[in-house]
N, C-alpha and C positions, 0 to 999 in steps of 0.2 A: 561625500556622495557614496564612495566604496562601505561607509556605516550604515547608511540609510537601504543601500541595497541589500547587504546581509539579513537585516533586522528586516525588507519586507520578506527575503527568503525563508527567516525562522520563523516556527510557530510559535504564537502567542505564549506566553506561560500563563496560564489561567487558572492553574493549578489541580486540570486535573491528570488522570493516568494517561501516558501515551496512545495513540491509536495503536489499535491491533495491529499485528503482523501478518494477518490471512492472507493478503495478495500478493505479498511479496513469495509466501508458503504457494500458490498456488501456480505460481508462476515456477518455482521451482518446481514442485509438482510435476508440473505439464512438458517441462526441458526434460527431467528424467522419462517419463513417459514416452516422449519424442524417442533418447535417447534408446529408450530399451526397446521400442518399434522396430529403430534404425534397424539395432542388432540381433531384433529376432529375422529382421528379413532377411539380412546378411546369411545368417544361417540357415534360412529357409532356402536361397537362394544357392546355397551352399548343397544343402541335402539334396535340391532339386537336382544340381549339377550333377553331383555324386552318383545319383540315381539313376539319370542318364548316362552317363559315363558305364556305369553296372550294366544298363542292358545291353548299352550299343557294344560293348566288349565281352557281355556274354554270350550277346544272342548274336548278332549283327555279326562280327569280325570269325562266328564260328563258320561264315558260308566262307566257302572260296572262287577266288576269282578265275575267270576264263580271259585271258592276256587277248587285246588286238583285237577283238570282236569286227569292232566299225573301223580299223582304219586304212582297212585296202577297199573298200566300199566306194565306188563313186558319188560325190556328193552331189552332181551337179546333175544324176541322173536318177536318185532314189527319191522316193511320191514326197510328196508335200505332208507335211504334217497333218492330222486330223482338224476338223476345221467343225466344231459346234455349233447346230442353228441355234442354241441358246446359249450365249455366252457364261461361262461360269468365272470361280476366283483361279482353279485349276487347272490343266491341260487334260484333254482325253491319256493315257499311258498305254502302250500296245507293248507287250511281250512275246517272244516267238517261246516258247515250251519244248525242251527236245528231251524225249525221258529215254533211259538205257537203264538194263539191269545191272549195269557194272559201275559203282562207285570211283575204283582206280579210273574210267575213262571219261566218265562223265566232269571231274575234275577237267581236265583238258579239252571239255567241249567234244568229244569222239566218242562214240559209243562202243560198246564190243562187236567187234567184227567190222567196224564201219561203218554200218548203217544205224540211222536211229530207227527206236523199238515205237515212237512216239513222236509224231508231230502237231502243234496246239499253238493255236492263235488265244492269248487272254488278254482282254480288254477290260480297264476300267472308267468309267466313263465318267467324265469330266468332273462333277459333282459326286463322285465318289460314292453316290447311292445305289448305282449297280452294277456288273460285274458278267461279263460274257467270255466261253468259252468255247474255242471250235476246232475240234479234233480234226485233221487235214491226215485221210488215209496213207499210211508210211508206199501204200502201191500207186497214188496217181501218178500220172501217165501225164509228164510235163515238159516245160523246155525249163532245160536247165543253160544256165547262161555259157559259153564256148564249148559244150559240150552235146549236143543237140537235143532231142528228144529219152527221157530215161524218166525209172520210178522218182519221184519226188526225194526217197530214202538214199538216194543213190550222190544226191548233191552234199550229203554228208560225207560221204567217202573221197569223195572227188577233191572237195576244198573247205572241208570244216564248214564250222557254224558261220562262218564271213559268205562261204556261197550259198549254203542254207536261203541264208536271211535273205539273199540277194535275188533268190528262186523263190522265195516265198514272197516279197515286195513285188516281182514280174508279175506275180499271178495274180494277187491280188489287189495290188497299186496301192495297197495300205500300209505306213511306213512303221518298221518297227523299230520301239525306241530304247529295247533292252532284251536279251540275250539272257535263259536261263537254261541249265541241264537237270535235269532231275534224277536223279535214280530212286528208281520204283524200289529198290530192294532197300534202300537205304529207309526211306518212309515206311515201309509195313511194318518198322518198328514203329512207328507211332500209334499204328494198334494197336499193340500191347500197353506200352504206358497212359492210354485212355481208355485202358479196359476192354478194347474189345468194339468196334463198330458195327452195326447191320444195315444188313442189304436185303434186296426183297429180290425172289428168282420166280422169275412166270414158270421155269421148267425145271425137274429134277435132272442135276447132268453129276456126272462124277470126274474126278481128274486127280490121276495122282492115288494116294489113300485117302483120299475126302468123299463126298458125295454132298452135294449142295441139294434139300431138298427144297420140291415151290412153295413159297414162301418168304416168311422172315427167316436170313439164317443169323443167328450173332458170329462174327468171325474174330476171332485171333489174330496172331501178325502170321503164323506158319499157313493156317486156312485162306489166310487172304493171299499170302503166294500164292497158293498155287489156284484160287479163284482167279488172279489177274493174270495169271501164265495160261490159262485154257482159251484155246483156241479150235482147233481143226474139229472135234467133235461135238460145236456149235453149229446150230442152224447157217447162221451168219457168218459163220467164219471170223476172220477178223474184223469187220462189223462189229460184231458182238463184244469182242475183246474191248478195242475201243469205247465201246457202250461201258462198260464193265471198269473199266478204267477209270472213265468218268463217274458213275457210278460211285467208285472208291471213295473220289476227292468227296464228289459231295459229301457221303458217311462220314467223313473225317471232317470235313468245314463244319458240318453239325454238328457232329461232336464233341469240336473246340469248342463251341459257341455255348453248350448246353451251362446251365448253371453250374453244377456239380465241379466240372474242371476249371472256371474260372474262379470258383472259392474253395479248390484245393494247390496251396502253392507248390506241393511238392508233383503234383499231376503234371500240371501245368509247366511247370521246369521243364519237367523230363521232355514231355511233348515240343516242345518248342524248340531244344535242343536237338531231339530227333528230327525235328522238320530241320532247322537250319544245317545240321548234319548232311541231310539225305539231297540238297541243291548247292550249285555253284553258279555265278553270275558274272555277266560279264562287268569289266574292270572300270566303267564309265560310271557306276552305279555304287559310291560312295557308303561307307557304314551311315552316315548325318542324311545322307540319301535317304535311304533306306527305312531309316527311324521316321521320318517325314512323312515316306510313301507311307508307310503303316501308319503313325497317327490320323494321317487325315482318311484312310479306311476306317475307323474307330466305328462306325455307322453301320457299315455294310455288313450285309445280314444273309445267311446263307438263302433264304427262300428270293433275294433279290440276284441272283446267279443264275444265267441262264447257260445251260449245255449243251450245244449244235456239234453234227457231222456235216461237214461240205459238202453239198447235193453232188449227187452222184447220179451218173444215167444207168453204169452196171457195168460190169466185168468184161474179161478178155485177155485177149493172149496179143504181146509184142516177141514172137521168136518163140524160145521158150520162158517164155517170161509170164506171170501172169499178173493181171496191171489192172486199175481200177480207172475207170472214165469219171471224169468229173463232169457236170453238169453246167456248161458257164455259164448258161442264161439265168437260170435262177441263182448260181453263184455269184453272178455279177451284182443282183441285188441285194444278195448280204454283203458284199465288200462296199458296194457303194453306203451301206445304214454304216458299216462302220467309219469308215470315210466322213462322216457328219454326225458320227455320237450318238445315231439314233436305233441301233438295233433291239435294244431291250423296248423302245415302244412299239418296235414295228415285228416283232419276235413272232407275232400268232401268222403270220406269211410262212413262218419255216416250223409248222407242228411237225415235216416227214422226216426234218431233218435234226428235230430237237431229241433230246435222253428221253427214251420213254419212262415213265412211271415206275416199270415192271420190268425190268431189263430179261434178257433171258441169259 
């Protein structure tokens, strides 16, 4: 039986040449291919890691952290998260913005002298397609929490960026989810390494050895000091400044954006590291954080950024103090668009309070 089997297993001998070997070749073929798949992806997945590991440790880990932000904050009293009438894959992101001209302080969430130079709600909204910003006058005239009625700037000196956030949450019921310092001095270097920004001036004003004429002016990182430093012999006073501030960023988000510096690597470096240089964040907000938030911005696109000043009814004196009245009623309905993710469609309600065109 064990004969009969073998013999129906072998082939015939018929005498002629063996069958070819090609399947058996192709089958080897197709395992090495497999094989060298396996280990391009290996390696791909390798380079990718590497790559990432390169940004988040060049760029990422250059920002410093502000220690404690959220954890003397009452949880059980600060606004509900933002809540999207269209649900997206992401969460709305709110940022509190506090800019000082001193790097040493802004490190530590304090600005020089105490106060900040700069208070700014940024919002990215949920789908990540647009991007609002709203300048909160460093003079309104608010309750700061155990401390009664004082300037808004004044909740920095009092109790750090933890009462900041906690005075700016009171006012506006909009909860913030992350804690940044800026320093303005720090950033004007990043003019320089993009060459140079411009700005458009409705008025000829001078400040310092400059003189900004109306128009286009191209600025420098020295010119644009002392463009964002000018204040008192503006129309507007600090209005203006604030305007001007804003202003800045946008030149500078355009600028990032333009072609030229995203296909020069060496531009691009410098810039990026000046930006990450010139902010500190607070300590909840992880490098793998961070790279995440930026990738899924990959989209957003500077003309989708909208730049608001918090309606104001107009000036005044507490003492000798001179102090800026906020508007609540119309303020109430931008805090409530932010509150549901909606201010960039509902944005043409606040043209008095949006960056003009033509700043002065």
């Amino acid at each position: 039986m064990r004969t009969e089997i073998a013999d129906l297993d072998r082939p015939a001998d018929t005498g002629a040449a063996p069958a070819p070997l090609a399947p058996l070749r192709r089958d080897r073929a197709l395992r090495q291919a497999l094989v060298a798949i396996g280990v391009l992806g290996l390696v791909l997945t390798l380079l990718v890691s590497g790559a990432l590991w390169f940004l988040t440790d060049r760029y990422a880990s250059n920002i410093d952290r502000v220690s404690d932000v959220f954890a003397r904050l009452d949880a059980g009293t600060r606004p509900a998260p933002a809540t999207p009438a269209e649900p997206s894959g992401n969460e709305p992101v709110t940022f509190l913005l506090v800019g000082s001209d001193s790097r040493a302080t802004a490190d530590e969430g304090i600005a020089s002298g105490g106060r900040a130079d700069a208070v700014m709600l940024a919002r990215f909204s949920a789908d990540r397609q647009y991007a609002q910003l709203i300048s909160i006058p460093r003079d309104s005239w608010v309750e700061i929490p155990g401390y009664g009625t004082d300037k808004i700037n004044a909740a920095y000196a009092y109790g750090g960026p933890a009462l900041l956030i906690e005075t700016v949450e009171q006012l506006t019921d909009v909860r913030i989810d992350h804690y940044v310092a800026i320093d303005f001095a720090g950033l004007i270097q990043v003019t320089d390494d993009l060459g140079g920004v411009d700005v458009d001036v409705a008025e000829t004003t001078t400040n310092g050895p400059y003189t900004f004429e109306a128009g286009v002016n191209h600025l420098d990182g020295a010119e644009a000091r002392w463009y964002l430093a000018q204040r008192k012999s503006l129309p507007g006073g600090d209005f203006d400044r604030v305007r001007r501030q804003q202003q800045y960023l946008q030149a500078m988000f355009t600028k990032l954006f333009q072609a030229d510096t995203f296909s020069n690597p060496g531009r691009l470096d410098a810039a990026l590291l000046a930006v990450t240089r010139g902010v500190a964040v607070d300590d909840t907000l992880g490098n793998a954080d961070l790279l995440a938030l930026a990738y899924s911005l990959r989209n957003l696109r500077p003309d989708a950024i909208d730049f608001f000043t918090a309606p104001v009814l107009g000036t005044g004196r507490e003492g000798s103090a001179s102090v800026v009245y906020l508007d609540t009623v119309t303020a109430e309905r931008m805090w409530a668009y932010l509150r549901n993710d909606s201010l960039s469609q509902n944005a043409g309600e606040f043209n008095d309070e949006a960056l003009p065109v033509v700043p002065r």
